[in-house]
C-alpha positions in Angstrom: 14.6 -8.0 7.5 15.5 -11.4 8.5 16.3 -13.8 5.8 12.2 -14.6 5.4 11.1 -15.0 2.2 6.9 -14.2 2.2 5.1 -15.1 -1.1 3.3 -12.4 -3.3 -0.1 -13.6 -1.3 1.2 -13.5 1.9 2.2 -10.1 1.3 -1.4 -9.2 0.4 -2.6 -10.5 3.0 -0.6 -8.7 5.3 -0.5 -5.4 3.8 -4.5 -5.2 3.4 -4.6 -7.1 7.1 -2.9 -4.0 8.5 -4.8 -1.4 6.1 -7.9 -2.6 6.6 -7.2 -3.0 10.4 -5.6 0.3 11.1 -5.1 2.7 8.4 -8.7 2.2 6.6 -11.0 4.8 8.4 -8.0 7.2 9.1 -6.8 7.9 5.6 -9.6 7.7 3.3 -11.9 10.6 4.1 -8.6 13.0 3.1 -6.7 10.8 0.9 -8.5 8.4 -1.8 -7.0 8.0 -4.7 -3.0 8.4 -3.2 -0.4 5.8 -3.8 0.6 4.3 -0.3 2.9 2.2 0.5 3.1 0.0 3.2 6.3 -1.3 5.2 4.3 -4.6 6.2 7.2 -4.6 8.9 6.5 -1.8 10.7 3.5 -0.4 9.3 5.4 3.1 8.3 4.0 3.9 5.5 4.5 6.7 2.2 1.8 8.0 0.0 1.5 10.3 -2.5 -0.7 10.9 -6.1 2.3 9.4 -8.0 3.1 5.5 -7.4 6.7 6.5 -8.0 7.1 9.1 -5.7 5.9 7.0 -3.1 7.4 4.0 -3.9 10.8 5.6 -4.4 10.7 7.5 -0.8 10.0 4.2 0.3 12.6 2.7 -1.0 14.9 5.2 0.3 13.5 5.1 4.0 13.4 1.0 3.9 15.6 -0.2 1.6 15.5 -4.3 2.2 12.0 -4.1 3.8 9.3 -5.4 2.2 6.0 -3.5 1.0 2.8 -3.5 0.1 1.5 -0.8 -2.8 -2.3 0.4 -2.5 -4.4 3.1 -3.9 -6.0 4.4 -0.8 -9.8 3.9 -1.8 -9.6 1.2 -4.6 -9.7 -1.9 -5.3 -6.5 -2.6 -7.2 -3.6 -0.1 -7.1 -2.8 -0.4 -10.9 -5.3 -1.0 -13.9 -4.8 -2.7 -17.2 -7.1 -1.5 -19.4 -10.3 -0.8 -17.4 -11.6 1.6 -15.2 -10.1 1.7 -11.2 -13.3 0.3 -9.2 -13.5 2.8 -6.2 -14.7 0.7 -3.0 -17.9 2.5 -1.5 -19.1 1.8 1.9 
């Protein structure tokens, strides 16, 4: 990546920009509730039912690209302390 630094917003923007956009319809029939994470770069992207798993192959695939982490079907990726909030049409 070139030396551009994008804010945590602008990186949420982007990431559910190209999600929404693109991977939306295709992955959540078969895949709600998997980790995926986004290379807002290229939109390559990892998934899996552990975060880490995902987010390490990631890592290893892009090392100094930046990402975007979902949880294909929800709201919020993570939760503290309350229940995940699926999204239904």
């Amino acid at each position: 990546m070139a030396n551009v630094t994008l804010s945590p917003e602008e990186i949420g923007r982007r990431g559910q920009e190209y999600y929404d956009r693109f991977l939306r319809d295709k992955l959540e029939a078969e895949h709600t509730g998997k980790y995926l994470v986004l290379n807002i770069e290229t939109g390559e992207y990892e998934m899996d039912r552990d975060e880490r798993i995902a987010f390490e192959r990631a890592r290893t695939r892009w090392p100094s690209n930046v990402v975007y982490i979902l949880r294909v079907g929800y709201r919020t990726a993570a939760r503290l302390g309350a229940r995940h909030t699926r999204i239904r049409p």
